[in-house]
ROMARDREN-889444 format. One record per residue (C-alpha): residue in one letter; z, x, y; residue number from 1. Coordinates in steps of 0.05 Angstrom, whole numbers, plus 5000, padded with zeros to 4 digits. Each point is the difference from the previous one (the first is absolute). Layout:
// residues N
+------+------+------+------+-----+
| type |   c3 |   c1 |   c2 | seq |
+------+------+------+------+-----+
|    a |    Z |    X |    Y | NUM |
...
+------+------+------+------+-----+
END
This chain:
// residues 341
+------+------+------+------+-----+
| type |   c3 |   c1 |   c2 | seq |
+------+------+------+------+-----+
|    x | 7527 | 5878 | 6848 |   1 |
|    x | 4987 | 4951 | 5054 |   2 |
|    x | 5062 | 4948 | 5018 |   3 |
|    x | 4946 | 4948 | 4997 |   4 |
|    x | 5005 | 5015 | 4923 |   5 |
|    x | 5066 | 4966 | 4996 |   6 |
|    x | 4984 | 4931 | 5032 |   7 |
|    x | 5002 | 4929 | 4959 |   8 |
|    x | 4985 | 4933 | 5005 |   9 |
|    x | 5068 | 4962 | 5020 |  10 |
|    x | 4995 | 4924 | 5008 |  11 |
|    x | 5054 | 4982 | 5060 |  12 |
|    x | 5041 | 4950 | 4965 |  13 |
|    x | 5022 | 5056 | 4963 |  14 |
|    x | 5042 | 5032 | 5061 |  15 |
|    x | 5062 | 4984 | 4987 |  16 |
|    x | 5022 | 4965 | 5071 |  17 |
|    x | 5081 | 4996 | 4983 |  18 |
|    x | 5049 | 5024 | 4944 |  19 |
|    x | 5016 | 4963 | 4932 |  20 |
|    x | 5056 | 4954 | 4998 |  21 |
|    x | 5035 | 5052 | 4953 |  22 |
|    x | 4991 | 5071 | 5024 |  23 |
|    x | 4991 | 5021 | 4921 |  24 |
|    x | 4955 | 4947 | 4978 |  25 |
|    x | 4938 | 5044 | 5014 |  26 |
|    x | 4942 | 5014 | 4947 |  27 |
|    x | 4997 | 5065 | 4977 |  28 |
|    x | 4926 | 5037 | 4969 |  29 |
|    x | 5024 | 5055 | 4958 |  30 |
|    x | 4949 | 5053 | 4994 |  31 |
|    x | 5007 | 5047 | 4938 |  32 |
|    x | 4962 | 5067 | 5022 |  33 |
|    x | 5008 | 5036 | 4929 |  34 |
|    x | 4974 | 4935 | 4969 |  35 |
|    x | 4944 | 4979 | 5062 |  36 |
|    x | 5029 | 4930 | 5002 |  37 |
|    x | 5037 | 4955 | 5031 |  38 |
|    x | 5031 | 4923 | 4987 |  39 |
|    x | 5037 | 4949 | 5036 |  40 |
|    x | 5077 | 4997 | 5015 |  41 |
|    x | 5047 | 4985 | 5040 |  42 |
|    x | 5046 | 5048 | 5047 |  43 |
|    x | 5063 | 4974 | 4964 |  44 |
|    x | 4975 | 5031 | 4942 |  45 |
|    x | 4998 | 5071 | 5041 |  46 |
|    x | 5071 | 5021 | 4972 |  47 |
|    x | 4979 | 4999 | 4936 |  48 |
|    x | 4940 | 5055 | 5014 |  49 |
|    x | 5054 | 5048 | 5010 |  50 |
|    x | 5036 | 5047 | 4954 |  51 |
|    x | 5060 | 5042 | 5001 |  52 |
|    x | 4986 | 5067 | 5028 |  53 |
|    x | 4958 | 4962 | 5060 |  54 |
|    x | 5010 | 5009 | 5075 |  55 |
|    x | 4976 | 4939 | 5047 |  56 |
|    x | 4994 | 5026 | 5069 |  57 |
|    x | 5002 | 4954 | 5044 |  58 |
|    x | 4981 | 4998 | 5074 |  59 |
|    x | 5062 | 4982 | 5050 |  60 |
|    x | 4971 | 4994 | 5062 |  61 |
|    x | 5009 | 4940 | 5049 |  62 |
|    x | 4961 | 4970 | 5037 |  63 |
|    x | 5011 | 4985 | 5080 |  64 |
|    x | 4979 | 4941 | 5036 |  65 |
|    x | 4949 | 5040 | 5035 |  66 |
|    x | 4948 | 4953 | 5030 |  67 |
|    x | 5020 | 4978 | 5063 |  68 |
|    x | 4959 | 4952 | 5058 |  69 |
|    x | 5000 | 5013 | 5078 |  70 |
|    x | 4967 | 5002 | 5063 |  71 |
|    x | 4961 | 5062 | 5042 |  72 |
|    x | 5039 | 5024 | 5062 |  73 |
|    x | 4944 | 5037 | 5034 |  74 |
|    x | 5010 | 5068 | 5039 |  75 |
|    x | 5008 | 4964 | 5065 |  76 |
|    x | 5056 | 4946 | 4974 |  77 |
|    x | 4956 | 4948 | 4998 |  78 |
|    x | 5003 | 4955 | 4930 |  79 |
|    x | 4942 | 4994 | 4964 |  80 |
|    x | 4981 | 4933 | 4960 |  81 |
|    x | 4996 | 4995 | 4934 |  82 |
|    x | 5038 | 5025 | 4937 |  83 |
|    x | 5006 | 5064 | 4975 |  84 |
|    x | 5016 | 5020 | 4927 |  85 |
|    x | 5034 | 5063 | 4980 |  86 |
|    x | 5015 | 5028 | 4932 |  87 |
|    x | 5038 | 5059 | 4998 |  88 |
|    x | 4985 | 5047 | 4944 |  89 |
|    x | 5040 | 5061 | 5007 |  90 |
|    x | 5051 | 5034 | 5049 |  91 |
|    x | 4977 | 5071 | 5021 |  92 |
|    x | 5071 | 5017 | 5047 |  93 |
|    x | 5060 | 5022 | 4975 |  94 |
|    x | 5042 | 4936 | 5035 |  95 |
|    x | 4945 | 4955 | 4971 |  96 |
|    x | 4974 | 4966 | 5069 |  97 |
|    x | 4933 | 5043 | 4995 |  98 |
|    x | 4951 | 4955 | 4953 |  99 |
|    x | 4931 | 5006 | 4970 | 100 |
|    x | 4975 | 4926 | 5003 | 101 |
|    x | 4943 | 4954 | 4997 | 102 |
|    x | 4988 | 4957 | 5049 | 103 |
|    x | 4955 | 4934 | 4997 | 104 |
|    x | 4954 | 4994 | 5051 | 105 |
|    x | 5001 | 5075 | 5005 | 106 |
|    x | 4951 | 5010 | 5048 | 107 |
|    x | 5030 | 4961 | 5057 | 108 |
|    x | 5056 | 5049 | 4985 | 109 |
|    x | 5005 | 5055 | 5047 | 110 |
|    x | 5047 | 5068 | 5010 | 111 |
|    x | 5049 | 4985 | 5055 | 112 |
|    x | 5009 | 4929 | 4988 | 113 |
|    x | 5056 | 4960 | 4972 | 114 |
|    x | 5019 | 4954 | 4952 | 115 |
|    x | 5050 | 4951 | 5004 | 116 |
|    x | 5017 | 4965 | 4924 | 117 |
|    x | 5071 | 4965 | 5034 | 118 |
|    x | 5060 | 5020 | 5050 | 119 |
|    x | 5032 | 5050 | 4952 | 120 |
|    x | 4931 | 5036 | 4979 | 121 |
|    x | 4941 | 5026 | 5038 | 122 |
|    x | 4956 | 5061 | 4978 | 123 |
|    x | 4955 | 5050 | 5053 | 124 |
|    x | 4927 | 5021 | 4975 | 125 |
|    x | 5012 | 5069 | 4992 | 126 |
|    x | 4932 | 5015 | 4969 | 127 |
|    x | 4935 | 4967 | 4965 | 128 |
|    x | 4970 | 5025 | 4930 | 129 |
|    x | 4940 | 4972 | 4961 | 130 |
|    x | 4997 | 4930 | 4972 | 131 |
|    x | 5055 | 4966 | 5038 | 132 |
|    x | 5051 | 5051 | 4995 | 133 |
|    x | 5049 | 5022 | 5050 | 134 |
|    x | 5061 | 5041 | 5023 | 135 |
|    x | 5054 | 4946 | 5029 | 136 |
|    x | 5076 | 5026 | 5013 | 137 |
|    x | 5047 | 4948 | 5001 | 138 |
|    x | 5051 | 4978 | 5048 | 139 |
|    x | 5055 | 4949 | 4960 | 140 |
|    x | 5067 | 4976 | 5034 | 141 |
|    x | 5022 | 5003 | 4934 | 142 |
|    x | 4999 | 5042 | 4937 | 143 |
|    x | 4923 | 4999 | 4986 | 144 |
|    x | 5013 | 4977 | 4924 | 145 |
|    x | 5037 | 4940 | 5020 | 146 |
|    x | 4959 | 4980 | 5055 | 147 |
|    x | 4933 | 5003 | 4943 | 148 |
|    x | 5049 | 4950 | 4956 | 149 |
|    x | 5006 | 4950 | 5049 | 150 |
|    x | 4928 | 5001 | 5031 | 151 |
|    x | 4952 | 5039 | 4950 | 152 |
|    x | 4959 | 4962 | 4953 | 153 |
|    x | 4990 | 5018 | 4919 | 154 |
|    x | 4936 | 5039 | 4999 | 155 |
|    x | 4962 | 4964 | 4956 | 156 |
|    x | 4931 | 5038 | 4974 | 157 |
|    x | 4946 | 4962 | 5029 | 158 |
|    x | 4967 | 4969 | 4943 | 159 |
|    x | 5063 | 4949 | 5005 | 160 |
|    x | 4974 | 4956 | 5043 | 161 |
|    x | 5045 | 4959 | 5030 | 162 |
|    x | 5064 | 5019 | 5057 | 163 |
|    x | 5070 | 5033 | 4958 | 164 |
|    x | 5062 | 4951 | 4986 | 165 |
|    x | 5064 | 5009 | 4987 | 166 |
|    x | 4998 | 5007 | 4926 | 167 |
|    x | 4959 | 5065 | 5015 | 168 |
|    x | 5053 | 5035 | 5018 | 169 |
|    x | 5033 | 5000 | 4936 | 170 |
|    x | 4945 | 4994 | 4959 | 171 |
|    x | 4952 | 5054 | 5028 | 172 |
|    x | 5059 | 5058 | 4985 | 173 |
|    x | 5020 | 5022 | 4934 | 174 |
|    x | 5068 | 4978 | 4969 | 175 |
|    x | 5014 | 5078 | 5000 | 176 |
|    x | 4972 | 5015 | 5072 | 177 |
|    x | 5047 | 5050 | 5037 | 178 |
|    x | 4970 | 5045 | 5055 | 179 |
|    x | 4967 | 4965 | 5054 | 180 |
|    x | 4928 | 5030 | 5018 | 181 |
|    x | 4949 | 4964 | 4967 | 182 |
|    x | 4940 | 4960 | 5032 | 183 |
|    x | 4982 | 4960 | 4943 | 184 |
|    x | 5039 | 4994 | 4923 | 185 |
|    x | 4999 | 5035 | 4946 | 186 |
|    x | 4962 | 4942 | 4962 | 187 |
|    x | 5012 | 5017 | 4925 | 188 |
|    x | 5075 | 5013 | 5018 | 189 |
|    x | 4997 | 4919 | 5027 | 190 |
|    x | 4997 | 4976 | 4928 | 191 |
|    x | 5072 | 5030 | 4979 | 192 |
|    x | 5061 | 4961 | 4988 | 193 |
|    x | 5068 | 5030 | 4993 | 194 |
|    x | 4997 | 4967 | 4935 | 195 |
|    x | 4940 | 5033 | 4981 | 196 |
|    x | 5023 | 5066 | 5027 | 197 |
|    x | 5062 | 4985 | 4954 | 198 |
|    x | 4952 | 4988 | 4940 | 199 |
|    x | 4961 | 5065 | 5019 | 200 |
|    x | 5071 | 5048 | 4994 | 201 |
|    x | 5026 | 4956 | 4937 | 202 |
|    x | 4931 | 5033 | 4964 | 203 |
|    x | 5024 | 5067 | 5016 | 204 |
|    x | 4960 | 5012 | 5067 | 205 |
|    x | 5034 | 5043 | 5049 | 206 |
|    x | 4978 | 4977 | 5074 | 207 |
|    x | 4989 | 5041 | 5057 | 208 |
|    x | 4983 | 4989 | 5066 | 209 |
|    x | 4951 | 5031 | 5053 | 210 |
|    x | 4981 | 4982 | 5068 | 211 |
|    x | 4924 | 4997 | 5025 | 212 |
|    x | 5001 | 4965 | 5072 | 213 |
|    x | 4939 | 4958 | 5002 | 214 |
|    x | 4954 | 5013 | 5061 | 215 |
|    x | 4934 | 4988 | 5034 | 216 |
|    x | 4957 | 5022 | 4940 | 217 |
|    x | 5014 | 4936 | 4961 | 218 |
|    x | 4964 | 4961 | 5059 | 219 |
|    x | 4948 | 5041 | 5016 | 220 |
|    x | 4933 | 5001 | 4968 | 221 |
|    x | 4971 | 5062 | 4966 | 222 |
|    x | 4954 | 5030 | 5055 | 223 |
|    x | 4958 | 5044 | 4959 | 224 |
|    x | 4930 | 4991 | 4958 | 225 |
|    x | 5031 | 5050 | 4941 | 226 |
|    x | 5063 | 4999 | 4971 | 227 |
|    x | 5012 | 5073 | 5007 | 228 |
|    x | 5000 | 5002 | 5079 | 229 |
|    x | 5046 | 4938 | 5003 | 230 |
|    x | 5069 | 5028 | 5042 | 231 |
|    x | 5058 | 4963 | 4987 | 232 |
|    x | 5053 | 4979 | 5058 | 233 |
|    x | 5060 | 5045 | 4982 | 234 |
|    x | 5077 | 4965 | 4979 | 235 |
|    x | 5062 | 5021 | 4992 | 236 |
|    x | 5038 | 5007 | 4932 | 237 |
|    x | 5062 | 5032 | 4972 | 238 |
|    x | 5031 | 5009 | 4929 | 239 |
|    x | 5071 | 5011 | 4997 | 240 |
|    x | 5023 | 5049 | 4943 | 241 |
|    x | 5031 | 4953 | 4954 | 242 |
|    x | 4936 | 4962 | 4999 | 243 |
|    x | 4960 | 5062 | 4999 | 244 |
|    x | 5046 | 5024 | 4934 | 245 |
|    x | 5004 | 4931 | 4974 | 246 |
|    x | 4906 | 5008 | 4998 | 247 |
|    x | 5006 | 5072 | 4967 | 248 |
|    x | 5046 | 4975 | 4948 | 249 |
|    x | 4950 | 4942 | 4975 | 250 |
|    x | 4958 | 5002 | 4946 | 251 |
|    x | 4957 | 4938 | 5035 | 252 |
|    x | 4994 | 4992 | 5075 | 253 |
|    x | 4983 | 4918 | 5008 | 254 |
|    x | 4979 | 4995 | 5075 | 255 |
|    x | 5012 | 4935 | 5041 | 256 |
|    x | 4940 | 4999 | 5043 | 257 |
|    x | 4950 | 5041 | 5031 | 258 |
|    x | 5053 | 5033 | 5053 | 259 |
|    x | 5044 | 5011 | 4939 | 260 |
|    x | 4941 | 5043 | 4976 | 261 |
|    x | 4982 | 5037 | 5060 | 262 |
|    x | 5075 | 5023 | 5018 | 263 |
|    x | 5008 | 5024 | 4924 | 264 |
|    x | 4933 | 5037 | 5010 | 265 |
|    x | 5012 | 5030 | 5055 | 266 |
|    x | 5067 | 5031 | 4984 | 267 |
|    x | 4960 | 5020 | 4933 | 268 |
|    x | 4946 | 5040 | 5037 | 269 |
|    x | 5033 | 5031 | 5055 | 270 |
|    x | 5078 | 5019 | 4987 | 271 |
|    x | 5016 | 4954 | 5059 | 272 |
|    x | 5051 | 4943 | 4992 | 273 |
|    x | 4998 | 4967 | 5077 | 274 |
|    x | 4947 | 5007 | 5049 | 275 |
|    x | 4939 | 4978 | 5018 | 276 |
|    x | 4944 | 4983 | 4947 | 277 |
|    x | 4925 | 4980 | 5006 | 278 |
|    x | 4984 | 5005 | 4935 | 279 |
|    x | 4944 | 4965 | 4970 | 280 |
|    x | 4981 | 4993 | 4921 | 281 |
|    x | 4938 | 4974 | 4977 | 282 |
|    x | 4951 | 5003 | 4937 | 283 |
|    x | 5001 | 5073 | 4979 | 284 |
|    x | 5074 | 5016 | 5024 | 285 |
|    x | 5056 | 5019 | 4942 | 286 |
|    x | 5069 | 4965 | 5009 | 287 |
|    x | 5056 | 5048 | 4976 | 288 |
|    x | 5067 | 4960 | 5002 | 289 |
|    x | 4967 | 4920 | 4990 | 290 |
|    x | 5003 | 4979 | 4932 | 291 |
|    x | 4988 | 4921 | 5004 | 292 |
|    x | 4991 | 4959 | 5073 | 293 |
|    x | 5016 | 4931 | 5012 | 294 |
|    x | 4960 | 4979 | 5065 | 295 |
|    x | 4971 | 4942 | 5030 | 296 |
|    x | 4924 | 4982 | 5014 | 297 |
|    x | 4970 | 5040 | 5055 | 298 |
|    x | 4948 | 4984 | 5050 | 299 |
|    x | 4924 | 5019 | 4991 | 300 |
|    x | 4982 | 5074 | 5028 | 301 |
|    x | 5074 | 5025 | 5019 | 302 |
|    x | 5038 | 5061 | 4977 | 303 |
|    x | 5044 | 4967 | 4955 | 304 |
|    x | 4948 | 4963 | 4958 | 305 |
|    x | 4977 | 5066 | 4996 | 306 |
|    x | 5067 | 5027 | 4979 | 307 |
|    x | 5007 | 4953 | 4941 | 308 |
|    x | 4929 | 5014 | 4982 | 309 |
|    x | 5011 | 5074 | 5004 | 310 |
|    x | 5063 | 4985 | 4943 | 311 |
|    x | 4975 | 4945 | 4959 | 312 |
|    x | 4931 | 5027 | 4993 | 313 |
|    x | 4945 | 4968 | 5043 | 314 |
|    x | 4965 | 4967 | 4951 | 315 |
|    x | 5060 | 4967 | 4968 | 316 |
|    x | 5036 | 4982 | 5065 | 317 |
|    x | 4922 | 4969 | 5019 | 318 |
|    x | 5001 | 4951 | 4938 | 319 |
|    x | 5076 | 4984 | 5004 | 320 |
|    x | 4990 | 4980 | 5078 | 321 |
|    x | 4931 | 4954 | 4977 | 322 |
|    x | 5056 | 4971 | 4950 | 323 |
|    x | 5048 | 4981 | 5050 | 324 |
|    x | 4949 | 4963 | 5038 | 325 |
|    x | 4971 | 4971 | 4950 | 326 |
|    x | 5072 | 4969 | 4975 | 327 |
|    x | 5014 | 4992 | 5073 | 328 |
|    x | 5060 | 5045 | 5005 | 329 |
|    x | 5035 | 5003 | 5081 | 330 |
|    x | 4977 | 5053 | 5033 | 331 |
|    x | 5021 | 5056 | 5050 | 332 |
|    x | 5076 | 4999 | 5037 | 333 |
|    x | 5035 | 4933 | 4977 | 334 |
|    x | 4953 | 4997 | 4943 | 335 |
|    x | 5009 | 5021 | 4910 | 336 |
|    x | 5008 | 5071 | 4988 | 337 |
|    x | 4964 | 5050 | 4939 | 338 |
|    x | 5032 | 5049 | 4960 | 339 |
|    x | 4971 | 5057 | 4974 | 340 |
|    x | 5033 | 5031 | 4937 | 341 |
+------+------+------+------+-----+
END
């Protein structure tokens, strides 16, 4: 398979720029694998796809305010002009000052120098990778996490063109979001009310929760020709054991997005219930804990388009997707969702 296999046509007015007015108000393609269908809805109709005996996993990760804007310090002291970008993607030291990072311009970017992003916060190259990416540790007056609340910036995907607000901060986080570590949401989690979650137990769903902290891999484009030599960035994940026992005990596991799937998976295939995880299901690949996956509309040639593909069949998931344009459904992060039964 080549990843150029899973590209579309996407008009841009379809990229949905900023939330709804009412986080559940989303539209919702249901896809019907057993049936090779699929028809439109709406996501406040999602409680009523579920059934006693059901488990909804849902992702509980938080995301940080992880972009953050500064200047060069060079390695003789002298500033530098010009802005400097940073988005922090994953902490690689135990005290969490040690960061793997992209930085925009990244080739002005050199080992040795500094970066200053306010009084309380300044990071020293460390190291330079491919494609922007660096080692930076961290030097806050403060705790690091409060410092990022008061001068990091939402990281909005990049296909949201325009600078975060302050309704971003609430809106790009799930009403459930617990463990701070994710770069970017959990989109298909961003549609849930408590009301709705409410309606979900009321049908006799049990919920359980997972953590899948978002990283690097969500921004960066697939690098390969064929889908088979494509290396995903690893992420960290855990399961605790009532959710873990809560999953075994289900006849139905109903997955809240993509990360949803791949934490489930990965615990399926390999024993392990925290950890690291790179794992990457496309067309051809057997799921053995998903049942049903509610997720949102992916971008054109990346792993999780290939994901859904991989579960709702390729060919289905192909027709529902010319659907949704067609009917001009929202697309990608802030964007309507699909749910595959």
């Amino acid at each position: 398979m080549l990843v150029s296999d899973f590209d579309f046509e996407l008009p841009p007015e379809l990229i949905a720029q900023a939330p709804l007015a009412d986080r559940a108000g989303a539209r919702m393609l249901v896809v019907d694998r057993a049936k090779g269908t699929f028809e439109d809805r709406r996501f406040r109709e999602f409680p009523s796809f579920l059934r006693p005996g059901d488990c909804l996993v849902l992702n509980d990760s938080r995301v940080f305010p992880s972009r953050l804007f500064g200047h060069r310090v060079l390695a003789d002291g002298t500033a530098a002009t010009g802005k400097v970008e940073v988005f922090l993607t994953k902490p690689i030291s135990e005290d969490r000052l040690t960061w793997l990072a992209l930085v925009h311009p990244g080739r002005k970017v050199r080992t040795g120098e500094r970066i200053v992003f306010s009084e309380e916060l300044s990071a020293e190259v460390l190291g330079r990778g491919e494609f922007g990416e660096r080692t930076l540790r961290l030097r806050a007056a403060r705790p690091l996490d409060d410092v990022l609340e008061e001068i990091g910036h939402v990281p909005l995907p990049p296909y949201i063109d325009r600078a975060d607000d302050a309704a971003d901060r609430a809106r790009y986080q799930t009403v459930f979001a617990k463990d701070r570590g994710s770069v970017a949401a959990p989109t298909a989690g961003l549609h849930f009310t408590p009301e709705i979650l409410g309606e979900c137990e009321s049908r006799g769903a049990a919920v359980a929760r997972v953590t899948l902290h978002v990283g690097l891999g969500t921004f960066q484009p697939l690098r390969a020709e064929a889908v088979e030599d494509v290396k995903l960035h690893s992420e960290s994940f855990s399961l605790a054991p009532d959710a873990v026992a809560t999953i075994e005990s289900a006849s139905r596991v109903v997955a809240a997005g993509t990360t949803s799937v791949r934490t489930i998976e990965t615990w399926a295939s390999t024993g392990r219930t925290s950890g690291e995880t790179d794992i990457f299901l496309y067309p051809g690949c057997s799921f053995r804990k998903t049942g049903a996956m509610l997720t949102n509309f992916h971008l054109p040639k990346s792993s999780l388009l290939m994901l859904v593909c991989a579960f709702g069949g390729t060919e289905l998931v192909r027709a529902a997707y010319a659907h949704a344009v067609r009917e001009r459904y929202r697309f990608f992060s802030y964007g309507d969702c699909m749910l595959i039964l």
